[in-house]
Backbone atoms as SQL, in Angstrom:
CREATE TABLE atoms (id INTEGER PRIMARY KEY, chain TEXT, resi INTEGER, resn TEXT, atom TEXT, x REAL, y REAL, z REAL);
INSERT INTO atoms VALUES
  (1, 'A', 1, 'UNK', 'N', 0.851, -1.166, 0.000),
  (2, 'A', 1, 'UNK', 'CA', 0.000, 0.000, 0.000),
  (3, 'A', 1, 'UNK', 'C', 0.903, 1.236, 0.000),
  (4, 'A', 2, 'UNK', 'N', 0.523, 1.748, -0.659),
  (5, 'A', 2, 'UNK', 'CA', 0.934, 3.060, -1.214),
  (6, 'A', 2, 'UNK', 'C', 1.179, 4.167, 0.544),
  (7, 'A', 3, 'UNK', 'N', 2.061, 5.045, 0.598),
  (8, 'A', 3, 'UNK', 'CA', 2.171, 6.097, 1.622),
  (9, 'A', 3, 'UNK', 'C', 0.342, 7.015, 1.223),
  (10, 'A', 4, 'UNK', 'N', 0.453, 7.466, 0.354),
  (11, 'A', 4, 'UNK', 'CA', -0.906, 8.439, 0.264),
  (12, 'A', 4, 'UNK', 'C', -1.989, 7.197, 0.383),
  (13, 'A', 5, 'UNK', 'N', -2.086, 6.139, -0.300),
  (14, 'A', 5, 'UNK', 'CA', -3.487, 5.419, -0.014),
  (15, 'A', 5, 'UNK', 'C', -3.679, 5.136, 1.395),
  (16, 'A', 6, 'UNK', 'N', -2.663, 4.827, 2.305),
  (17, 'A', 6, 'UNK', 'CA', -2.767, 4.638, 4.242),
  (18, 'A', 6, 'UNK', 'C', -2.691, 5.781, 4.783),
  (19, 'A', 7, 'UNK', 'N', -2.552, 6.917, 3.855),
  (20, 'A', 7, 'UNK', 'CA', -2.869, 8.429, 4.630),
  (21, 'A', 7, 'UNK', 'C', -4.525, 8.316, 4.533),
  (22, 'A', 8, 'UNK', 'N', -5.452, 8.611, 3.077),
  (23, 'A', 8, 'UNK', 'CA', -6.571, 8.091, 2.975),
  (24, 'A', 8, 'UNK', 'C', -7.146, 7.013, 4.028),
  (25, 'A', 9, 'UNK', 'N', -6.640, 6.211, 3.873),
  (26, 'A', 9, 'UNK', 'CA', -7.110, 4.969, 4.917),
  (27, 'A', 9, 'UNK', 'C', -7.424, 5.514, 6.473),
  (28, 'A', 10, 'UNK', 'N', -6.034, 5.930, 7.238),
  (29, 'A', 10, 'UNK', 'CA', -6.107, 6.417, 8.367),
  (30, 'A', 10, 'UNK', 'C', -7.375, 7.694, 8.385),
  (31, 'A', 11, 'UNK', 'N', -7.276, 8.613, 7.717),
  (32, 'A', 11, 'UNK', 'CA', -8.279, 9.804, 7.563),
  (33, 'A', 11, 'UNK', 'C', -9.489, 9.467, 8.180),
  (34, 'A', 12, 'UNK', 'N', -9.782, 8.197, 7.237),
  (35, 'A', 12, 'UNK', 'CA', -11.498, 8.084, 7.455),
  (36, 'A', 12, 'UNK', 'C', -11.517, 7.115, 8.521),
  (37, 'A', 13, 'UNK', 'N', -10.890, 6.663, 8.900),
  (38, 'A', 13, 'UNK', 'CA', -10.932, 5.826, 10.483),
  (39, 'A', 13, 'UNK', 'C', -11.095, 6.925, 11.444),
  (40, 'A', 14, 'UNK', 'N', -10.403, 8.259, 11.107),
  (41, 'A', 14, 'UNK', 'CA', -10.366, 8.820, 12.191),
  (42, 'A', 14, 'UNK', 'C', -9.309, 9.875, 12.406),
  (43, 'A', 15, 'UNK', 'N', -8.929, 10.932, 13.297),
  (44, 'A', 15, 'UNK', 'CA', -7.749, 11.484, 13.358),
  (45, 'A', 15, 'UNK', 'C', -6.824, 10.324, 14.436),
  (46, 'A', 16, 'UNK', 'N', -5.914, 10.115, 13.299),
  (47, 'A', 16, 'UNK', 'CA', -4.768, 9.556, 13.150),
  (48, 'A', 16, 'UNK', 'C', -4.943, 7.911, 13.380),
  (49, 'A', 17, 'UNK', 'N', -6.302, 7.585, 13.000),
  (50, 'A', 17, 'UNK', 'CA', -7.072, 6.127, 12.908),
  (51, 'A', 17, 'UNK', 'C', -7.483, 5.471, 14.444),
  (52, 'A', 18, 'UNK', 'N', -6.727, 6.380, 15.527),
  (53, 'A', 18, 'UNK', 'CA', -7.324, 5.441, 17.039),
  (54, 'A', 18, 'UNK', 'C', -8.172, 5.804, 17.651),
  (55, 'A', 19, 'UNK', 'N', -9.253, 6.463, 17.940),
  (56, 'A', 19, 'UNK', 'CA', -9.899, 6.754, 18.469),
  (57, 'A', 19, 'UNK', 'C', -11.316, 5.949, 17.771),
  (58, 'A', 20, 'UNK', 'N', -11.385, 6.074, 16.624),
  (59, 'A', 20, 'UNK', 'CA', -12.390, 5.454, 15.809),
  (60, 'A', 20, 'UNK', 'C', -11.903, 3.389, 16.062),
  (61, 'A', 21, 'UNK', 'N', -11.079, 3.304, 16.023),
  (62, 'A', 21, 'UNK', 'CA', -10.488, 2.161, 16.171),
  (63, 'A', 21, 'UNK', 'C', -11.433, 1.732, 17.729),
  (64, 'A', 22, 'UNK', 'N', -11.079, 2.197, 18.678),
  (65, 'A', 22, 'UNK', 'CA', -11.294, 1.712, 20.087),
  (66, 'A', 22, 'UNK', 'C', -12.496, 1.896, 19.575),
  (67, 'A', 23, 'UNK', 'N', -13.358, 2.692, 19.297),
  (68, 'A', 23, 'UNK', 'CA', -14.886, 2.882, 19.556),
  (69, 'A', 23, 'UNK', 'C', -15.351, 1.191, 19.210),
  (70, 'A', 24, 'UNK', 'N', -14.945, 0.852, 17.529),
  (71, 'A', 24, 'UNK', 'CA', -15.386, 0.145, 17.242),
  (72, 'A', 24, 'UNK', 'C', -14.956, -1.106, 17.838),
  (73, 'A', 25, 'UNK', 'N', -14.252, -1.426, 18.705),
  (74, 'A', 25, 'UNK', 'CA', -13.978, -2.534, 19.899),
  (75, 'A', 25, 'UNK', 'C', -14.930, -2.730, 21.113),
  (76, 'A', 26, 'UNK', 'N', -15.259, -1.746, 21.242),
  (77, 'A', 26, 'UNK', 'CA', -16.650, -1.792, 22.356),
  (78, 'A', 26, 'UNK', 'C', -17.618, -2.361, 21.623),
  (79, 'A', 27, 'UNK', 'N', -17.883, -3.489, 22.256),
  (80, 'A', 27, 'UNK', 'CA', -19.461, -3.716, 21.705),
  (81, 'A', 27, 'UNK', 'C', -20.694, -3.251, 22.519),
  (82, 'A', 28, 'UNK', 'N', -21.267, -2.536, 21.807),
  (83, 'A', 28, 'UNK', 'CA', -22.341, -1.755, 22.890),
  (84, 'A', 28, 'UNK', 'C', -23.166, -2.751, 22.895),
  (85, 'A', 29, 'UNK', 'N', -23.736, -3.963, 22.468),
  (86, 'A', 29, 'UNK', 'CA', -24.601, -4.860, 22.657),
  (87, 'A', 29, 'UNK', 'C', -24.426, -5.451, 24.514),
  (88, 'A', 30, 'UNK', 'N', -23.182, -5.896, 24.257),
  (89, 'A', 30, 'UNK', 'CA', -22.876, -5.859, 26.481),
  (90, 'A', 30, 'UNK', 'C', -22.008, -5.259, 26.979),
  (91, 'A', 31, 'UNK', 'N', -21.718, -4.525, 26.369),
  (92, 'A', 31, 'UNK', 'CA', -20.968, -3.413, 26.543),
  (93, 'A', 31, 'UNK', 'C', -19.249, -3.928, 27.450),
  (94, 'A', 32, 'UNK', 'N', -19.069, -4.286, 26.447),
  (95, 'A', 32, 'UNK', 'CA', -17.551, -5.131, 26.451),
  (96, 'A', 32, 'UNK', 'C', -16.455, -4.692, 25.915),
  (97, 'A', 33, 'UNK', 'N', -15.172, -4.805, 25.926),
  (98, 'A', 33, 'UNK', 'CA', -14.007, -4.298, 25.576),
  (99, 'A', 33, 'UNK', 'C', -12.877, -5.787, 25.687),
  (100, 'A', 34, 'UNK', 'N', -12.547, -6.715, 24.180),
  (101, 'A', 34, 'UNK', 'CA', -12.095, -7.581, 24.307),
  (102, 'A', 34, 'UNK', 'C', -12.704, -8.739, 25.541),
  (103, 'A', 35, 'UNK', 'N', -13.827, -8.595, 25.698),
  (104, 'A', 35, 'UNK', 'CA', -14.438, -9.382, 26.782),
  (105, 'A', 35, 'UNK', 'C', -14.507, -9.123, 28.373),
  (106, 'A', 36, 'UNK', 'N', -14.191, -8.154, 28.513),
  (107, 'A', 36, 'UNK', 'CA', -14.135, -7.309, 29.538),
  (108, 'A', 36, 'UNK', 'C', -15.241, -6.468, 29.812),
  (109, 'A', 37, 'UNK', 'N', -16.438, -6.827, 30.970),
  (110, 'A', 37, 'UNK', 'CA', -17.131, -5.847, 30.967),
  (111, 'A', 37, 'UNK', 'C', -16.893, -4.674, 31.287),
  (112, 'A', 38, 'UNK', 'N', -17.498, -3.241, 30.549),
  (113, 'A', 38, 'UNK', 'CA', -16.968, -1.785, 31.181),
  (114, 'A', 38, 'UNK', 'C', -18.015, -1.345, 32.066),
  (115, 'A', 39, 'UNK', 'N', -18.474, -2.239, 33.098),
  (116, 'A', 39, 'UNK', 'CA', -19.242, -1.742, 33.879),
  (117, 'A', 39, 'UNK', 'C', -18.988, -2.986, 35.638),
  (118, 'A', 40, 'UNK', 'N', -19.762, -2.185, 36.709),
  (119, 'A', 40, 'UNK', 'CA', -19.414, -2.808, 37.834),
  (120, 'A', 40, 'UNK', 'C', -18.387, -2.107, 38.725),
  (121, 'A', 41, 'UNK', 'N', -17.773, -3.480, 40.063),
  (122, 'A', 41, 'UNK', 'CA', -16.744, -3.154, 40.871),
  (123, 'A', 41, 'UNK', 'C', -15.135, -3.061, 40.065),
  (124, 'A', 42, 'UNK', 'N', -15.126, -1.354, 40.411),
  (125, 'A', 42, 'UNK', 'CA', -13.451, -1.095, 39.429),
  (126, 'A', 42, 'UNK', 'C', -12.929, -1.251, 40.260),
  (127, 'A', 43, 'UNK', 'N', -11.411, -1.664, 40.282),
  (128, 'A', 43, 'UNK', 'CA', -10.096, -1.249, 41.058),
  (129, 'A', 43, 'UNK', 'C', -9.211, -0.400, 40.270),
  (130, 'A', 44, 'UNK', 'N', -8.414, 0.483, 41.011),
  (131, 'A', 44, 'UNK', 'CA', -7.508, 1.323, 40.234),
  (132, 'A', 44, 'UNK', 'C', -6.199, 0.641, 40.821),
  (133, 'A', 45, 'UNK', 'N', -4.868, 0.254, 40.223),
  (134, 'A', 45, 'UNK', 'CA', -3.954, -0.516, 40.475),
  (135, 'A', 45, 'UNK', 'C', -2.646, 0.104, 39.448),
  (136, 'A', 46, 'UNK', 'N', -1.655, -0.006, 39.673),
  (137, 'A', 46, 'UNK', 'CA', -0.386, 0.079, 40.009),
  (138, 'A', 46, 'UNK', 'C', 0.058, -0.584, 38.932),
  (139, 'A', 47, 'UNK', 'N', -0.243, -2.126, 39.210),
  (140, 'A', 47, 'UNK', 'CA', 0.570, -3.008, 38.420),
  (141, 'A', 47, 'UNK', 'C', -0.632, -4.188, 37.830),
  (142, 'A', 48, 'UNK', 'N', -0.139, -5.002, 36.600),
  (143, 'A', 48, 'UNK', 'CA', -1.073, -5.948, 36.297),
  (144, 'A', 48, 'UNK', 'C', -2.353, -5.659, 36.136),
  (145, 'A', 49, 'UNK', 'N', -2.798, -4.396, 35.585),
  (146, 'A', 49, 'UNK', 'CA', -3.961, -4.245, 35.395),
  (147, 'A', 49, 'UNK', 'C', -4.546, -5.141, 33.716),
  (148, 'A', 50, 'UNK', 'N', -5.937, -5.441, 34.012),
  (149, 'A', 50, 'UNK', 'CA', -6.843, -6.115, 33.109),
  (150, 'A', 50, 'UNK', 'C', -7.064, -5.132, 32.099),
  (151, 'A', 51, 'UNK', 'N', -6.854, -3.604, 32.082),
  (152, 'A', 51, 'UNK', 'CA', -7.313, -2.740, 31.544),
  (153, 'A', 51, 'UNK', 'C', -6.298, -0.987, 31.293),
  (154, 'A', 52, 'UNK', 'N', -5.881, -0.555, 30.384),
  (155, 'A', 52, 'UNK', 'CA', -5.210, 0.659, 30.323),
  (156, 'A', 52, 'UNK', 'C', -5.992, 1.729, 30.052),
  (157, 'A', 53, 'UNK', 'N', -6.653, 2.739, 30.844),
  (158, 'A', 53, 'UNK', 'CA', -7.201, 3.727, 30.839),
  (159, 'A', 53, 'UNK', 'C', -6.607, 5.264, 30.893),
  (160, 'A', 54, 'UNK', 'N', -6.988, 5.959, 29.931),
  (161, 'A', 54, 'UNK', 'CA', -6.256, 7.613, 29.975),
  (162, 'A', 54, 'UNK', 'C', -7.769, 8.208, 30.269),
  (163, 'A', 55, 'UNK', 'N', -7.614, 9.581, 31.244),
  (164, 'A', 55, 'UNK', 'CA', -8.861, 9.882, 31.098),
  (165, 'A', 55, 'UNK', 'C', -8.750, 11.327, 30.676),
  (166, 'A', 56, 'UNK', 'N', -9.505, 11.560, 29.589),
  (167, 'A', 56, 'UNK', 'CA', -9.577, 13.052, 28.980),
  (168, 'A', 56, 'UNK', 'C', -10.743, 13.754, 28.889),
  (169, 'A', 57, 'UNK', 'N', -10.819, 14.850, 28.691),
  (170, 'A', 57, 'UNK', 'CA', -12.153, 15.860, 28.435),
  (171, 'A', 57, 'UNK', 'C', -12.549, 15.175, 27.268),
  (172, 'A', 58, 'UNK', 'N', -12.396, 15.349, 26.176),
  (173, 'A', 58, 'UNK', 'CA', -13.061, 14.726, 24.567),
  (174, 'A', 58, 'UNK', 'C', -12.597, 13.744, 23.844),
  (175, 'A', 59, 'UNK', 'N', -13.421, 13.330, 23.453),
  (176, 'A', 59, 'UNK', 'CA', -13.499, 12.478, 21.840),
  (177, 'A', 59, 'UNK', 'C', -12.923, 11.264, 23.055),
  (178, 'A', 60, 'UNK', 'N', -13.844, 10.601, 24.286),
  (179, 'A', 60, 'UNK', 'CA', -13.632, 9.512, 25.011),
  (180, 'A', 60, 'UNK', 'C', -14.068, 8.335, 24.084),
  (181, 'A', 61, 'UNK', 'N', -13.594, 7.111, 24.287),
  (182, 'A', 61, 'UNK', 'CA', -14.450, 5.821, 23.857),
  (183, 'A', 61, 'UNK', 'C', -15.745, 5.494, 24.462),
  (184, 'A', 62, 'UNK', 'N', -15.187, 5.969, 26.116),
  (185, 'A', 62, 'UNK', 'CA', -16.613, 5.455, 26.857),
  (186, 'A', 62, 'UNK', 'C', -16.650, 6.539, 28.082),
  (187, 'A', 63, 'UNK', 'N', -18.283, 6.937, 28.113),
  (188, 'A', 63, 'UNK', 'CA', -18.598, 7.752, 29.479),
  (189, 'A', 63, 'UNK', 'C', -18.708, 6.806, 30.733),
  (190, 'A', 64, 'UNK', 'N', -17.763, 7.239, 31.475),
  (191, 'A', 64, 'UNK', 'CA', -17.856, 6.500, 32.966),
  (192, 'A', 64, 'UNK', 'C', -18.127, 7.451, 34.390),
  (193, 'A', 65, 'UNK', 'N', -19.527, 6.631, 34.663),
  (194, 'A', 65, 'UNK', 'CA', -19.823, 7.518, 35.902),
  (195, 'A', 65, 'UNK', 'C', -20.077, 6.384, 37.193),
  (196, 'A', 66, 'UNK', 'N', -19.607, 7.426, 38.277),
  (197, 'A', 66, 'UNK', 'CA', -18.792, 6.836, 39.799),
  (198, 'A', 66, 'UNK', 'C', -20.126, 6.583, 40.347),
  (199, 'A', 67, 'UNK', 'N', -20.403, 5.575, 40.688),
  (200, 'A', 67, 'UNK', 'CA', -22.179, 5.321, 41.212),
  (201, 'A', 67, 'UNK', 'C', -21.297, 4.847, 43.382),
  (202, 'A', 68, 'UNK', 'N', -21.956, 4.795, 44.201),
  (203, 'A', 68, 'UNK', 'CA', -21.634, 4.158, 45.345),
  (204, 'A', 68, 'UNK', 'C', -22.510, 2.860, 45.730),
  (205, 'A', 69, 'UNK', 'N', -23.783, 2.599, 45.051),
  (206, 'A', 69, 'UNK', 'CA', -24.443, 1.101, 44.406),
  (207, 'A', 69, 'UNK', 'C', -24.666, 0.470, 43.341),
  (208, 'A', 70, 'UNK', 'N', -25.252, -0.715, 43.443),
  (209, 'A', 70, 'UNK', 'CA', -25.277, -1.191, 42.024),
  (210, 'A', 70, 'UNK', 'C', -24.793, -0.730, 40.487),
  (211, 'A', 71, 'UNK', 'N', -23.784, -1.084, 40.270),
  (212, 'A', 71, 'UNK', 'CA', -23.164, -0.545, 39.458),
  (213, 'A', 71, 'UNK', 'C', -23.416, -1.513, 37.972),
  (214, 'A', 72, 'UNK', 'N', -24.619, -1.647, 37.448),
  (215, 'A', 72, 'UNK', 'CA', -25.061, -2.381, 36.352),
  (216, 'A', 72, 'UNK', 'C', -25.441, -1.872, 35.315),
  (217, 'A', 73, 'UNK', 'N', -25.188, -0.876, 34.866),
  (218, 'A', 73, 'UNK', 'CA', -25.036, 0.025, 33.725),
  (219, 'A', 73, 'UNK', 'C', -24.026, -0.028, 33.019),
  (220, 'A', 74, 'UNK', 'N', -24.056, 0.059, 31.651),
  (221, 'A', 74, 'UNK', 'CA', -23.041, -0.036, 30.690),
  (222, 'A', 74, 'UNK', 'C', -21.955, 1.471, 31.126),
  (223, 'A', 75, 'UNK', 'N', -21.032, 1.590, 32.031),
  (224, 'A', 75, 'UNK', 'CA', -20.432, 2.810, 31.698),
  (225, 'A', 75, 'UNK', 'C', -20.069, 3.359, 33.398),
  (226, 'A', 76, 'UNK', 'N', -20.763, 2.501, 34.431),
  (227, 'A', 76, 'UNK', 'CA', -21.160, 2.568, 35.443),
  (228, 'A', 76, 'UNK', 'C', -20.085, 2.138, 36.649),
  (229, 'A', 77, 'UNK', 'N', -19.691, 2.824, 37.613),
  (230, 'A', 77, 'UNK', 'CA', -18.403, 2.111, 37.854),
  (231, 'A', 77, 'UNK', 'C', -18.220, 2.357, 39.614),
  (232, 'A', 78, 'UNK', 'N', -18.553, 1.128, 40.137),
  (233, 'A', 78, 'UNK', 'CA', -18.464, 1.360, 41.879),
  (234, 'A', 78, 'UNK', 'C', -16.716, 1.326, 41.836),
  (235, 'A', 79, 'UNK', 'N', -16.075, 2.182, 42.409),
  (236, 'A', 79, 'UNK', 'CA', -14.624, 2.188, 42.688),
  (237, 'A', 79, 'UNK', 'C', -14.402, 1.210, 44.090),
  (238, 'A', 80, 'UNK', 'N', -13.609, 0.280, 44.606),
  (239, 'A', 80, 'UNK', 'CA', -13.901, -0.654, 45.506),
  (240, 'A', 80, 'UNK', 'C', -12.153, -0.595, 45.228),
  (241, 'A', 81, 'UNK', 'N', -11.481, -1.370, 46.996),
  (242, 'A', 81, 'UNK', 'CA', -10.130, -1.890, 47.256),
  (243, 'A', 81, 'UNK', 'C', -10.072, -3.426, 47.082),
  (244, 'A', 82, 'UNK', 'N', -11.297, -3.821, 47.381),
  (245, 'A', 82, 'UNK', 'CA', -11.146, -5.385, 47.095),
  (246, 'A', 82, 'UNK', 'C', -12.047, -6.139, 46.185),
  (247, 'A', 83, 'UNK', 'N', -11.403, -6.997, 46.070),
  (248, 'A', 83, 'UNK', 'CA', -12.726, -8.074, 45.141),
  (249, 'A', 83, 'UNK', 'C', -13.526, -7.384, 44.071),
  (250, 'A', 84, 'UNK', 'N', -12.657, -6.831, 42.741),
  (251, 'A', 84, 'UNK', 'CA', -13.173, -6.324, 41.515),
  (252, 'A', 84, 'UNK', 'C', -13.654, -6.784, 40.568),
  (253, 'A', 85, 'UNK', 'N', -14.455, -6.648, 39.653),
  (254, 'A', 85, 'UNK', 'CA', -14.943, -7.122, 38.107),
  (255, 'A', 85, 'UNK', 'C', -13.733, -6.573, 37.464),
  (256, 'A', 86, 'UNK', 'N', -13.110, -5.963, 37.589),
  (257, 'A', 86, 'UNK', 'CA', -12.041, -5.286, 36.482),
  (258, 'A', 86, 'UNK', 'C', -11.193, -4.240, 37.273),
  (259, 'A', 87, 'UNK', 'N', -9.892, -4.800, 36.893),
  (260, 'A', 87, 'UNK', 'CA', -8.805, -3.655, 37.312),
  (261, 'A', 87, 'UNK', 'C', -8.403, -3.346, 36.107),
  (262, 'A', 88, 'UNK', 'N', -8.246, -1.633, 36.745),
  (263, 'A', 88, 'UNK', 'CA', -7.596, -0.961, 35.875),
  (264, 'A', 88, 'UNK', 'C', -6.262, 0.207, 36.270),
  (265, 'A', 89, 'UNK', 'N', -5.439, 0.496, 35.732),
  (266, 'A', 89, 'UNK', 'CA', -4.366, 1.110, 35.749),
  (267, 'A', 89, 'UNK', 'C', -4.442, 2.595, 35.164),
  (268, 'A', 90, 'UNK', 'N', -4.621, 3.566, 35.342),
  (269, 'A', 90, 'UNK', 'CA', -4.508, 5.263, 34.614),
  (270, 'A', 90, 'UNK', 'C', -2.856, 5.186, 34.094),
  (271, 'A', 91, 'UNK', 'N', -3.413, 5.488, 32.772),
  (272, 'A', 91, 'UNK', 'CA', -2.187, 5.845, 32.030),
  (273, 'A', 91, 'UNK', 'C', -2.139, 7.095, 31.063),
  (274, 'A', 92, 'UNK', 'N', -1.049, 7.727, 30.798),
  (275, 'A', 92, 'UNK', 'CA', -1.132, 9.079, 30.000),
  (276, 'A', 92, 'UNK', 'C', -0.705, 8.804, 28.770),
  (277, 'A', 93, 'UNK', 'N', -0.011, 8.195, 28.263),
  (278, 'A', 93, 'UNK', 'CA', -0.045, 7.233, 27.108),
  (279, 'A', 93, 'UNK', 'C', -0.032, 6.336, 26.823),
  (280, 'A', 94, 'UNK', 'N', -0.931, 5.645, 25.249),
  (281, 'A', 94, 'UNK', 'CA', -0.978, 3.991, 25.006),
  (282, 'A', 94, 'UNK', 'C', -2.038, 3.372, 25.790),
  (283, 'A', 95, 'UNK', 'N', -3.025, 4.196, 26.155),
  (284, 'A', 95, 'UNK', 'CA', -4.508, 3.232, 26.600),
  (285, 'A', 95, 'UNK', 'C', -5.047, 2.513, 25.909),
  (286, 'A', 96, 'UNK', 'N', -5.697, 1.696, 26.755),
  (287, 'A', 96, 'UNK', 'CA', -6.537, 0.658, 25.711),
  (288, 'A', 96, 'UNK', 'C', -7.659, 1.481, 25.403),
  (289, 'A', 97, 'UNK', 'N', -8.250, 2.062, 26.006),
  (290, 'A', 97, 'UNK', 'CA', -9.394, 3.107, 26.368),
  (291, 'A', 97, 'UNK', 'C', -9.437, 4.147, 26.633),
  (292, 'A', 98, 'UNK', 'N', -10.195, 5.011, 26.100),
  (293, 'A', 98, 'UNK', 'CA', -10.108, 6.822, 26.962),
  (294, 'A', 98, 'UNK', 'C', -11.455, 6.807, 27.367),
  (295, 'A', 99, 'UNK', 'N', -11.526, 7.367, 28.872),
  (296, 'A', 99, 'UNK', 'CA', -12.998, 7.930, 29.588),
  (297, 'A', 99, 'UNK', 'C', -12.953, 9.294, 30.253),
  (298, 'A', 100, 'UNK', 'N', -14.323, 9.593, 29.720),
  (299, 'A', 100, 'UNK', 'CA', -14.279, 10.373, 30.645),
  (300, 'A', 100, 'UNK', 'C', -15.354, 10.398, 31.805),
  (301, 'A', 101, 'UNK', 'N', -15.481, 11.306, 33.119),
  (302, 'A', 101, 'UNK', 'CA', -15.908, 10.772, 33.782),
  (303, 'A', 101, 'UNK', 'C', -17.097, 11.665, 33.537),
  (304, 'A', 102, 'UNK', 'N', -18.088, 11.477, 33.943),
  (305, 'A', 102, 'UNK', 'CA', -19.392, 11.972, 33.883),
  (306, 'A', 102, 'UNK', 'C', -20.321, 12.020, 35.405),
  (307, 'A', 103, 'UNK', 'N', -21.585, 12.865, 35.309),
  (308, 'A', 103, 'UNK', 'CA', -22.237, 12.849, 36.238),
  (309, 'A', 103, 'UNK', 'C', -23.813, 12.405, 35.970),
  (310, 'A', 104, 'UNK', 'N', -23.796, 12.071, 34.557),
  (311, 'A', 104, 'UNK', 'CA', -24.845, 11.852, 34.253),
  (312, 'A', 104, 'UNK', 'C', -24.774, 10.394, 32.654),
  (313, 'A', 105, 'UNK', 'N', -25.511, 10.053, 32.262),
  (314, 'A', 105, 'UNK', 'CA', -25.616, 9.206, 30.892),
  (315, 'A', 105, 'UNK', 'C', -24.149, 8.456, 30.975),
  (316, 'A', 106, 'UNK', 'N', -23.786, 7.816, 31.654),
  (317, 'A', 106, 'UNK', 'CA', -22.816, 6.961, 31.290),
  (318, 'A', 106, 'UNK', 'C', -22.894, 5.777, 29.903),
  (319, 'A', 107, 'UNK', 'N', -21.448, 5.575, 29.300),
  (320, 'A', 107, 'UNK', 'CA', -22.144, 4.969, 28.238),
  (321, 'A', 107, 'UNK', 'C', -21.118, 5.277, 27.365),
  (322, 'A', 108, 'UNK', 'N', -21.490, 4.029, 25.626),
  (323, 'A', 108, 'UNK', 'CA', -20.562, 4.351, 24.444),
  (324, 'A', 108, 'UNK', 'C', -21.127, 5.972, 24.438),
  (325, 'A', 109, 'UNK', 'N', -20.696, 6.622, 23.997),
  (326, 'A', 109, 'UNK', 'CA', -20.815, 8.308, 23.389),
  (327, 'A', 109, 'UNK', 'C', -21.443, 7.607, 21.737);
């Protein structure tokens, strides 16, 4: 493939093809990420995380909002020290995911 035809290519995926990339990895049907639900008890961790998260103001993959019960919403996220559905790690570059956090409509955007 040509340099200009994977400039084209990247374009319409997206600016600079990742952001459009992750979206389309979420399946909003159960709202999954490589089989990972994005909802429930989070842990935030250090090391060995299940999950690489950056969190920014715009153009997120997924809205995540901090509930203190039932956390069964696609997007929905009890923060907990022990016994998690999913750990995750904050990172500033090379996430698997970008969120941002919300106070309301959690969810794919």
């Amino acid at each position: 493939m040509k340099r200009r035809d994977l400039l084209i290519s990247l374009s319409a995926m997206g600016v600079g093809g990742l952001p459009a990339l992750a979206r389309n990895k979420i399946n909003k049907g159960d709202c999954t990420y490589k089989g990972l639900k994005l909802y429930g008890k989070v842990q935030i961790v250090e090391h060995f995380p299940d999950l690489k998260i950056q969190i920014v103001e715009h153009l997120p993959d997924l809205l995540v909002q901090k509930v203190e019960h039932f956390p069964n919403a696609c997007g929905q996220w009890q923060i907990v020290d022990h016994f998690p559905d999913l750990k995750v790690q904050i990172v500033e570059h090379l996430p698997d995911l970008k969120i941002q956090w919300v106070d309301h409509f959690p969810g794919v955007p």
